[in-house]
C-alpha positions in Angstrom: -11.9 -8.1 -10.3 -14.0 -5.5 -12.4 -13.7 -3.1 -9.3 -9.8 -2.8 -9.9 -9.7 -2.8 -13.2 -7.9 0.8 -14.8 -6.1 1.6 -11.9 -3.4 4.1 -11.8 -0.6 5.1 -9.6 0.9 9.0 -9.3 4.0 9.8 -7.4 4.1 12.8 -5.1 7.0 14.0 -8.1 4.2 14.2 -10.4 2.7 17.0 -11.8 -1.3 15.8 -11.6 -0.4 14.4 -7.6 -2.6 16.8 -5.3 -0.9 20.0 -4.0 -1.8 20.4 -0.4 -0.7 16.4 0.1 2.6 17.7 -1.1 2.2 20.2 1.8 1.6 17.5 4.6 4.4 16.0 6.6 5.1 13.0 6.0 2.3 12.9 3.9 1.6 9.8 0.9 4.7 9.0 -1.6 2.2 8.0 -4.2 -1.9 7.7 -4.7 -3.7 4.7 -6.7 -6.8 5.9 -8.2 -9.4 5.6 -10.7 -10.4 7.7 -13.6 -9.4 11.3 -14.2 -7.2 13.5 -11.8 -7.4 17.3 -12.6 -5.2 18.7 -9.9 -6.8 22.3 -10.8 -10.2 20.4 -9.4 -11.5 19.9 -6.1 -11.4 16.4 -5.5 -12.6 13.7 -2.7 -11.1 10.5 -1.4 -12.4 7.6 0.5 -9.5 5.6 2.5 -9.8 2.6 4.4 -8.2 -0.6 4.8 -7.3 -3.2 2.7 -9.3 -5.9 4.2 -12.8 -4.4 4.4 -15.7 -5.9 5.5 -18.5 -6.5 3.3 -20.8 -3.8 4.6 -17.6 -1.4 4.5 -17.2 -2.0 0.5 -21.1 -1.5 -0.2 -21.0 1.5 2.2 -18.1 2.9 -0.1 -19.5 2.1 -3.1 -22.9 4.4 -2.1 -20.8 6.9 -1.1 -18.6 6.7 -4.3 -21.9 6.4 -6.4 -23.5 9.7 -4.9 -20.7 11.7 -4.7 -20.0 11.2 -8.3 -23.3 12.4 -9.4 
């Protein structure tokens, strides 16, 4: 469960919650992520479903993993 450890939660009503989602129609209530959240700073998200496949979760990771760097 190391992979969901320190995960947060911000609401739309929260200052650090990304500006242009605010902008989208019925866009996300809230966001669950991991580490720091600048909303001054250009960030990237990977979505997908909650029942991935294996491949899908090691392709994600790779992604993460390079993206980060």
């Amino acid at each position: 469960m190391e992979m969901f450890s320190k995960i947060r939660q911000v609401h739309s009503s929260d200052i650090a919650f990304p500006t242009l989602l605010k902008e989208i129609p019925d866009g996300p209530k809230s966001l669950y992520y991991r580490g720091i959240v600048n909303p001054h700073d250009t960030c990237i998200a990977i979505v997908g479903t909650r029942h991935p496949s294996i491949r899908g979760v090691e392709t994600a990771h790779k992604f993460a993993y390079e993206l980060a760097l």
